[in-house]
C-alpha positions in Angstrom: -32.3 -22.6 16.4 -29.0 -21.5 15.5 -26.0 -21.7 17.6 -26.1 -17.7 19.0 -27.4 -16.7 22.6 -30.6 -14.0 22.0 -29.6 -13.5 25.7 -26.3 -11.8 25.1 -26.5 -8.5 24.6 -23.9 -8.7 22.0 -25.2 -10.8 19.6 -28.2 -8.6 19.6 -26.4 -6.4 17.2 -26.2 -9.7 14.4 -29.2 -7.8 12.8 -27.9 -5.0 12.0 -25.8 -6.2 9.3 -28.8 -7.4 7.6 -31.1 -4.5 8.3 -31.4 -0.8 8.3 -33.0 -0.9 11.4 -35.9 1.9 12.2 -35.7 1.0 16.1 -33.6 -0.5 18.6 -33.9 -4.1 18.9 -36.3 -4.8 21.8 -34.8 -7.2 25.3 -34.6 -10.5 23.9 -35.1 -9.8 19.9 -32.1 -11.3 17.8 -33.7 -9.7 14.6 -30.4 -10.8 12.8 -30.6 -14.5 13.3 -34.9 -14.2 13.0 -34.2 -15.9 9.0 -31.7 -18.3 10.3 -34.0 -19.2 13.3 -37.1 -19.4 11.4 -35.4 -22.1 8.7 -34.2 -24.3 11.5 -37.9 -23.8 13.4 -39.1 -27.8 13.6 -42.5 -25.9 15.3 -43.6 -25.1 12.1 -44.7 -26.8 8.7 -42.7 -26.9 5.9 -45.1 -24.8 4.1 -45.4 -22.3 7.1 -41.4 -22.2 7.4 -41.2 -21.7 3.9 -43.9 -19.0 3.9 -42.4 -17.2 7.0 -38.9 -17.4 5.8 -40.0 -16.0 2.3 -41.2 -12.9 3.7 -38.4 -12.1 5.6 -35.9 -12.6 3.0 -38.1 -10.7 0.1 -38.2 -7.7 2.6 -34.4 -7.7 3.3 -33.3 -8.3 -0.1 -35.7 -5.5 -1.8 -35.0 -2.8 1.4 -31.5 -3.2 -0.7 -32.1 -4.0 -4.5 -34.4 -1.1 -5.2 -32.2 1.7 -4.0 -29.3 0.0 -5.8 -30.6 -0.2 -9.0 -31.6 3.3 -8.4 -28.4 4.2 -7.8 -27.2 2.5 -10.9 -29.8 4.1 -13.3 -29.3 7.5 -12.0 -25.4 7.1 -12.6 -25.9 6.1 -16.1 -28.7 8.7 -16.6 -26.0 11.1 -15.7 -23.3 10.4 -18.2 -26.0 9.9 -20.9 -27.4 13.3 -20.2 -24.0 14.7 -21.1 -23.9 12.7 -24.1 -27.5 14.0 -25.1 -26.5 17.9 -24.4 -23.3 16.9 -25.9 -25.1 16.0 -29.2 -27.7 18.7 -29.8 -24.1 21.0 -30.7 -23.8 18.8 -33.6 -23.2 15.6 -34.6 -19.1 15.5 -34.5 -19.8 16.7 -30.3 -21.9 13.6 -30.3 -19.7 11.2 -31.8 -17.2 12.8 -29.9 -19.1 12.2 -26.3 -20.0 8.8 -27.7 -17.0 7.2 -27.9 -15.5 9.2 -24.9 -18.2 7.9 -22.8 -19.0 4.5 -24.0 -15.7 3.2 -25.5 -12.4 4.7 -23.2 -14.2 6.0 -19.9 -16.1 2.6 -20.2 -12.5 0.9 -19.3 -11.8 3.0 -16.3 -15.4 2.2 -15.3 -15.2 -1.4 -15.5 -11.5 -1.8 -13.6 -12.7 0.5 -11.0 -15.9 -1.2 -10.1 -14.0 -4.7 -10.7 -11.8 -3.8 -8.4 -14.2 -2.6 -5.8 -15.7 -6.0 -5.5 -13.3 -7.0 -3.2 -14.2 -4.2 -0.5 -18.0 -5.9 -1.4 -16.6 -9.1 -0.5 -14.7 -8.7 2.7 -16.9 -5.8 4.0 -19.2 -7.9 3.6 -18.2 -10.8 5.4 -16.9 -9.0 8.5 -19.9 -7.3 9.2 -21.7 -10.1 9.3 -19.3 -11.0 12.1 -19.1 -8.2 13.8 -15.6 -7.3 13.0 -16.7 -3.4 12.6 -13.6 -2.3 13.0 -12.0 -3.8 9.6 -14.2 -1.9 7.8 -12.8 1.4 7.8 -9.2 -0.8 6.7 -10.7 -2.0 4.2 -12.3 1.2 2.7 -9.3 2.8 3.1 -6.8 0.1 1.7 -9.1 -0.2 -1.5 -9.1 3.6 -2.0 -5.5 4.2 -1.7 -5.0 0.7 -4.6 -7.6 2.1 -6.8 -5.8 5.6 -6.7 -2.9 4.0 -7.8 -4.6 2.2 -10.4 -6.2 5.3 -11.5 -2.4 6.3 -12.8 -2.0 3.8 -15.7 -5.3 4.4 -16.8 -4.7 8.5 -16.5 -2.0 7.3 -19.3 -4.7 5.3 -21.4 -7.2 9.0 -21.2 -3.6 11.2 -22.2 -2.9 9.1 -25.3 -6.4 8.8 -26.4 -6.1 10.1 -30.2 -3.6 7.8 -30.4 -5.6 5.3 -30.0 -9.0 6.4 -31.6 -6.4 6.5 -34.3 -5.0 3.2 -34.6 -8.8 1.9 -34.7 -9.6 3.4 -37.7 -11.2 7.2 -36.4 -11.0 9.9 -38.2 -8.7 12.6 -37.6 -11.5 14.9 -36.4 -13.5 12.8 -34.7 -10.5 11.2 -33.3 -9.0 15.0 -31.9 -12.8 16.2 -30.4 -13.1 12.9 -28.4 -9.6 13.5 -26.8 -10.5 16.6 -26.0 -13.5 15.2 -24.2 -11.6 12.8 -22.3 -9.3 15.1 -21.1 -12.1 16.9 -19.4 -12.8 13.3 -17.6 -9.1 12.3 -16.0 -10.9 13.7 -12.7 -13.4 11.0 -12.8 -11.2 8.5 -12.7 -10.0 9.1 -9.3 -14.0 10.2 -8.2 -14.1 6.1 -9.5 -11.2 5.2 -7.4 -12.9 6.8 -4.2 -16.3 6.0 -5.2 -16.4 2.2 -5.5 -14.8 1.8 -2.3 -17.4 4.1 -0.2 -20.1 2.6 -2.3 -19.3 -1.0 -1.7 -18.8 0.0 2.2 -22.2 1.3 2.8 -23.6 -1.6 0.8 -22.0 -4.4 2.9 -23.9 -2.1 6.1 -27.7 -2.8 3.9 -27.0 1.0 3.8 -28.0 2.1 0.3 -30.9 4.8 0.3 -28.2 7.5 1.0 -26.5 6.5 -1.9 -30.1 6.7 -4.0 -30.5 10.8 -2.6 -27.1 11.9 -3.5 -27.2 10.2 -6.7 -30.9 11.6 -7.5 -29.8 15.5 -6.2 -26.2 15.0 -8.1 -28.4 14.4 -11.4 -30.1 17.3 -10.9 -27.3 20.1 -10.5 -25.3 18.0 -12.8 -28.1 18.8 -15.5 -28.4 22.2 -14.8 -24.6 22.8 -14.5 -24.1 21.1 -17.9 -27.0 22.9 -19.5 -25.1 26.2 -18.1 -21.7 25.3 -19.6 -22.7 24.0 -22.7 -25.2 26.8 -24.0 -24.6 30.0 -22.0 -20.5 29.5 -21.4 -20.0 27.8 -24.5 -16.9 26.0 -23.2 -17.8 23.0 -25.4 -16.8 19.1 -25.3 -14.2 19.7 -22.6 -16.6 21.8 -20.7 -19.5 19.2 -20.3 -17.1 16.7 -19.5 -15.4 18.8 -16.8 -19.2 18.9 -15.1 -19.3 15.0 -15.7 -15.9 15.0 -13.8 -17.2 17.1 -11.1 -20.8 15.7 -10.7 -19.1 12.1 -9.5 -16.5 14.1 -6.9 -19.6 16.0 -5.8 -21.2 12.3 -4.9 -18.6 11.1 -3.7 -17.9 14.0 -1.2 -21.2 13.7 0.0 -21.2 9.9 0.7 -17.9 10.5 2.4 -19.8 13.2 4.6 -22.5 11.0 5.2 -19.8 8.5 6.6 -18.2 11.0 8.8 -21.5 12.2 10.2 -24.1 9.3 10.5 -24.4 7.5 13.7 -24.8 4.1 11.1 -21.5 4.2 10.3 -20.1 5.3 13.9 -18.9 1.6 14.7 -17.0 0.9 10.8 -15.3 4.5 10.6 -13.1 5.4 13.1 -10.9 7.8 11.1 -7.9 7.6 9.1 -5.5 4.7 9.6 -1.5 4.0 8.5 -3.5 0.2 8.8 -4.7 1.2 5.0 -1.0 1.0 4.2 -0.1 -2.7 5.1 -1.3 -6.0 3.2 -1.9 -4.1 0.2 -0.3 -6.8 -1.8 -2.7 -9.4 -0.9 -5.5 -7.1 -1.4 -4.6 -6.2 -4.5 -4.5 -9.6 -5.6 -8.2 -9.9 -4.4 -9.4 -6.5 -6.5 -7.2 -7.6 -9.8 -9.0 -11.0 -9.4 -12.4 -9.0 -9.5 -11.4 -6.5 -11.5 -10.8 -9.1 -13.8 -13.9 -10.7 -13.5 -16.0 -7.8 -14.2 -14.1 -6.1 -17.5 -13.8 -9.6 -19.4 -17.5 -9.2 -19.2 -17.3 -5.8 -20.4 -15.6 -6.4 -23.1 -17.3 -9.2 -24.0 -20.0 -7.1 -25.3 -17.6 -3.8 -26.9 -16.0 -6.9 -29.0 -19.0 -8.3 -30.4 -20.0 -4.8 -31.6 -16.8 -4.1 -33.3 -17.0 -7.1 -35.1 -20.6 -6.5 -36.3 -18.9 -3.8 -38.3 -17.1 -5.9 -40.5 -19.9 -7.6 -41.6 -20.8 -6.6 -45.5 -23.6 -4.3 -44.4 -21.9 -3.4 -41.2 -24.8 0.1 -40.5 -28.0 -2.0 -40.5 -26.2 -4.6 -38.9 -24.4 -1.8 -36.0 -27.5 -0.3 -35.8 -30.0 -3.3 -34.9 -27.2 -4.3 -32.5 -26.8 -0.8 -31.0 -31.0 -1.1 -30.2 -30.7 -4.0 -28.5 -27.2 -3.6 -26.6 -29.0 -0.5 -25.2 -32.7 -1.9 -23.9 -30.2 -4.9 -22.6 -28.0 -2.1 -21.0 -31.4 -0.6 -19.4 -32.3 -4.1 -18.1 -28.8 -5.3 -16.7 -28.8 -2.1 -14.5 -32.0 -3.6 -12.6 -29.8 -7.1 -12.7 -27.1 -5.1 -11.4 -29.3 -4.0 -8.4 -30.1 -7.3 -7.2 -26.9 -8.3 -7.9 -25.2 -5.9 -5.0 -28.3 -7.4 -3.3 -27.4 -10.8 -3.7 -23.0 -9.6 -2.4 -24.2 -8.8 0.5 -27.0 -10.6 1.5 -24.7 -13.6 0.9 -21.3 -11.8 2.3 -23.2 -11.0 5.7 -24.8 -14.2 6.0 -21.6 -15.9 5.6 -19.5 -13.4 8.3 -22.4 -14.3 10.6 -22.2 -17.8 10.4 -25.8 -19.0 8.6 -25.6 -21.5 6.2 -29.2 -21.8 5.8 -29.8 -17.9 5.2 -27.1 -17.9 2.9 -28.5 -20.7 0.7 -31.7 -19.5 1.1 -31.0 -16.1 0.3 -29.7 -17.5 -3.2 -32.7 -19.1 -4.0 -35.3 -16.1 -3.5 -32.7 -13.6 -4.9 -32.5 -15.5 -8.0 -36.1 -16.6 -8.4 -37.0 -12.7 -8.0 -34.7 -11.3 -10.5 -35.8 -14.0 -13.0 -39.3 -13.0 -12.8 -38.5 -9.8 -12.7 -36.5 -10.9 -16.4 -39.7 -12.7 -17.7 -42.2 -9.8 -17.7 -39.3 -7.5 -19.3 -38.7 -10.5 -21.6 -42.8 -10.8 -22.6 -42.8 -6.9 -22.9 -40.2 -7.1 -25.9 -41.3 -9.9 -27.3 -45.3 -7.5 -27.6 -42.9 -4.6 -28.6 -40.7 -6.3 -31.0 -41.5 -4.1 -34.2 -41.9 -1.1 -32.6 -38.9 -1.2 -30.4 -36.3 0.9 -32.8 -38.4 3.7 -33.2 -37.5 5.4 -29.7 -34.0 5.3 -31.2 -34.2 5.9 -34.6 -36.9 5.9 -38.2 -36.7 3.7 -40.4 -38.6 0.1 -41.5 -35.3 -1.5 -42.5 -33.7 -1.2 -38.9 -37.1 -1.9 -37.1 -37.2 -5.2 -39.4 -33.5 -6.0 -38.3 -34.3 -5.3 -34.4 -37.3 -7.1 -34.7 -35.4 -10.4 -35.9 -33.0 -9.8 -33.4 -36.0 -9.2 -30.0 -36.0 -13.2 -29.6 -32.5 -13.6 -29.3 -32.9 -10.2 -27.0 -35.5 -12.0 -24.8 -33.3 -14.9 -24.4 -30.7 -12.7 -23.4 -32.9 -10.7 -21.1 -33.8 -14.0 -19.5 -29.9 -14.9 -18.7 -29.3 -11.7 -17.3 -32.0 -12.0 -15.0 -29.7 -14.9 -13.7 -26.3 -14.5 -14.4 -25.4 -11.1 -12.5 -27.2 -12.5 -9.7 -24.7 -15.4 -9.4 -22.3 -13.1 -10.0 -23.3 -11.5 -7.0 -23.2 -14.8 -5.5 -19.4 -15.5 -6.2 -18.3 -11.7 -4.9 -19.8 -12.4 -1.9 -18.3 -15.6 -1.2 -14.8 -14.6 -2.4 -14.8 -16.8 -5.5 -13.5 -14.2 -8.4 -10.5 -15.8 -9.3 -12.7 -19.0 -10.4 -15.4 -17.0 -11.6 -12.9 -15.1 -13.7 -11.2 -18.6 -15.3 -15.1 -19.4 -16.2 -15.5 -15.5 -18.3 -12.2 -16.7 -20.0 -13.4 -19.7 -21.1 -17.1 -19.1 -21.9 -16.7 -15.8 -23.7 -13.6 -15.4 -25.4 -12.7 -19.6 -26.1 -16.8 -20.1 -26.9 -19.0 -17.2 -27.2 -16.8 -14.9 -29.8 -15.4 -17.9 -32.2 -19.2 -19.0 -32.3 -20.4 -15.8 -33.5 -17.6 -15.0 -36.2 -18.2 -18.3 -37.1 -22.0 -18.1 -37.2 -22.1 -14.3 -38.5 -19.4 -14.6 -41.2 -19.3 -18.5 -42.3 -22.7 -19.2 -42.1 -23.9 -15.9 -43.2 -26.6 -15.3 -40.5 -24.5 -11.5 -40.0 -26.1 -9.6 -36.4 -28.2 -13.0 -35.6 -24.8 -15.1 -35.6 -22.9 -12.6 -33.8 -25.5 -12.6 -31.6 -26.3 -16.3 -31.0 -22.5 -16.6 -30.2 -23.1 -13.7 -27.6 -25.9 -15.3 -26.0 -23.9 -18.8 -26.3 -21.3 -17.6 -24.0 -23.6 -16.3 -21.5 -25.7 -19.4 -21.5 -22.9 -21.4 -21.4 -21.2 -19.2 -18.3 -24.8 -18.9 -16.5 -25.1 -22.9 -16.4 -22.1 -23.2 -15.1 -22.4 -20.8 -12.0 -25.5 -22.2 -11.7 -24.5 -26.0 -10.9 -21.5 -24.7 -8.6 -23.9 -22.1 -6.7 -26.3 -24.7 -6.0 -23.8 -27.6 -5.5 -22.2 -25.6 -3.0 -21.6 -26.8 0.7 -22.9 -23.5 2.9 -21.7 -24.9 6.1 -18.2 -25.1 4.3 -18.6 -21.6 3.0 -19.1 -20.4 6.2 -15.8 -22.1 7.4 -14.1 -20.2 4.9 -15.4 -16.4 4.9 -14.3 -16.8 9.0 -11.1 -18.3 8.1 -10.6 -15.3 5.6 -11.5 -13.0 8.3 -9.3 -14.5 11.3 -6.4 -14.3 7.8 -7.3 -10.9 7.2 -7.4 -9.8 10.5 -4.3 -11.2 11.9 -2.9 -9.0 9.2 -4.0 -6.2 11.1 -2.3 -6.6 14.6 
């Protein structure tokens, strides 16, 4: 049994971390410590332990992965539906909204969520140990950094032709994507507060809120844009205006949902001038996962751009373009289990439960792998047929259709890799994890691929195999120091960080 009394009334809260709870725990019921309890139950046999422990961690982990990889798809949906409304008022609106949304919002989005990790982390772990009242701190602290982040990147949105034009755009396109950027400077502060209250809820398993704002948001955002676009005509910066105020919209109603659900009564306890001190430190811990995060990122953006230097660079952009996108599709469902696997871990930690948090690893990973492998055998069936929801054409369905094993393989990693990702935000190990992205994608996986696309003239294929090098490389590696790790240690540190953190605060 683990080292907590199911007599005190106090510790009869450890569930809730965990939970969502649809009743009050009954006299007697430690429904936090019931994984923990039933891992360390001699009674049973291995097979029974295993089987009992099984079901309670595949019911906690998917009453929080489902609605987060909702979340994630309906926020994607959202920005591609302005791209798609975008496009049908002609093809420079398109290209315009294109690389507006996928090449210079894609930065603010990726520093943002980085940063946000570290609210993941250290919510995480304090309400696992029942610090509730560092929560709102931490919300708070994060929002006010990312704010001020938002301000340099404001900078990167203002000179935007600029840049479009040192890469080689056209004037034209160069002027209508700034245009359509413009329109999106709010978002970067809905960003700044969104990650935060995102994270916040998450490390509370409270994520089905998050899934009915995002759902409703889609909705009006469709109809808004539809309304702008086609009956106000107010163009590329109108649509992104309504892309700018569909993601305050969310985030005022998460932040309402804060203020007024009895959840959240214990980890908001209003506004602080606490937000204001340590910010330093914290800071530290966001750049570190900020970092993290966009070397990932832009991992991918740079293979693309060199695939169109290749000597056929359009078949070779295009075939990559396919399969970046059904990867895209399929790292938003790694990305689910991923927040799963922060805060599964982060709570576990906080509450002091080795065994949970090890074994909450294991059936995390082993889920979003299979999860991988029927996606994986689906493309593999599909393989020729896959670039015709994109585009015609037997040339580019030939070129995606060489590239669906090295897609597969992909597939397969990501089914692993975010997950472990996961892992290190919720045991606070960014920095390191961020040393590894250095190594494995920009010393490994980019030279590989030049070398193998341009040298050895395999063009998309090598560009890809270096790609998928670096990410094989970079999963092994998080893989040996995930399941080398000592729990009982990890445990010592997340409270350690907390009695740091929370010294800080008196």
């Amino acid at each position: 049994m683990s080292g907590a009394s199911i007599d005190d009334d106090s510790n009869k809260e450890l569930n809730e971390p965990l939970l969502e709870p649809k009743r009050q725990p009954a006299a007697g019921e430690e429904i936090s410590s019931e994984l923990e309890d039933t891992l360390s139950d001699t009674s049973l046999s291995n097979l029974r332990r295993l089987q009992k422990a099984t079901a309670i961690e595949l019911r906690n982990l998917f009453r929080l992965a489902a609605p987060a990889i909702i979340v994630y798809l309906l926020n994607n949906v959202t920005s591609m539906s302005t791209q798609i409304f975008c496009g049908h008022l002609g093809n420079l609106q398109l290209a315009a909204a294109s690389l507006g949304n996928d090449g210079i919002q894609l930065l603010a989005y990726g520093v943002m969520l980085g940063m946000g990790s570290a609210v993941e982390t250290l919510c995480g772990q304090a309400y696992g140990a029942h610090k509730y009242e560092m929560l709102g701190i931490y919300l708070q602290r994060s929002t006010i950094l990312l704010m001020l982040t938002g301000l340099p990147l404001m900078a990167t949105y203002l000179f935007s032709k600029q840049i479009l034009l040192l890469l080689g755009e056209s004037k034209t396109v160069a002027s209508a994507s700034a245009l359509f950027v413009y329109g999106l400077i709010p978002q970067i502060f809905a960003y700044a507060a969104n990650f935060p209250i995102q994270k916040f809820l998450q490390s509370q398993s409270i994520v089905n809120p998050s899934a009915y704002i995002s759902g409703a948001t889609l909705i009006l955002h469709i109809f808004l844009t539809w309304l702008v676009l086609y009956v106000w005509d107010w163009g590329l910066l109108g649509g992104a205006l309504v892309l700018s105020l569909s993601w305050w919209i969310i985030v005022g109603a998460q932040f309402g949902y804060i203020l007024c659900s009895k959840k959240c009564r214990r980890t908001w306890s209003g506004f602080s001038w606490l937000a204001f001190s340590g910010l330093w430190d914290f800071f530290k811990l966001s750049l570190a996962s900020a970092v993290m995060l966009c070397l990932e990122t832009w991992y991918y953006q740079i293979m693309v751009l060199v695939a169109g230097l290749l000597p056929d660079p359009e078949v070779a952009l295009d075939s990559l373009a396919v399969c970046s996108t059904i990867l895209g599709w399929v790292f938003m469902i790694s990305v689910g289990f991923n927040a799963a696997a922060s805060v599964r871990v982060s709570n576990e930690l906080g509450a002091g439960h080795p065994k949970s948090a090890s074994f909450s690893v294991i059936v995390v990973t082993l889920s979003s792998f299979i999860v991988a492998v029927v996606i994986g055998i689906v493309v593999i069936l599909l393989r020729r047929r896959l670039s015709y929801a994109f585009t015609g054409g037997e040339t580019i369905a030939n070129a995606v259709s060489d590239l669906a094993p090295l897609l597969t393989v992909s597939i397969l990693l990501n089914g692993i890799q975010p997950v472990l990702s996961g892992v290190a935000v919720g045991c606070g190990w960014q920095s390191f994890v961020a040393y590894v992205n250095v190594g494995c994608y920009y010393v490994v996986g980019i030279p590989v691929g030049v070398l193998l696309g341009f040298k050895f003239k395999l063009e998309a294929q090598g560009i890809w195999l270096g790609l998928l090098g670096g990410t094989a490389m970079q999963t092994l590696i998080l893989i040996w120091v995930t399941f080398r790790t000592n729990w009982d240690k990890e445990v010592e540190v997340a409270q350690n960080r907390l009695k740091k953190w929370q010294d800080k605060e008196i």
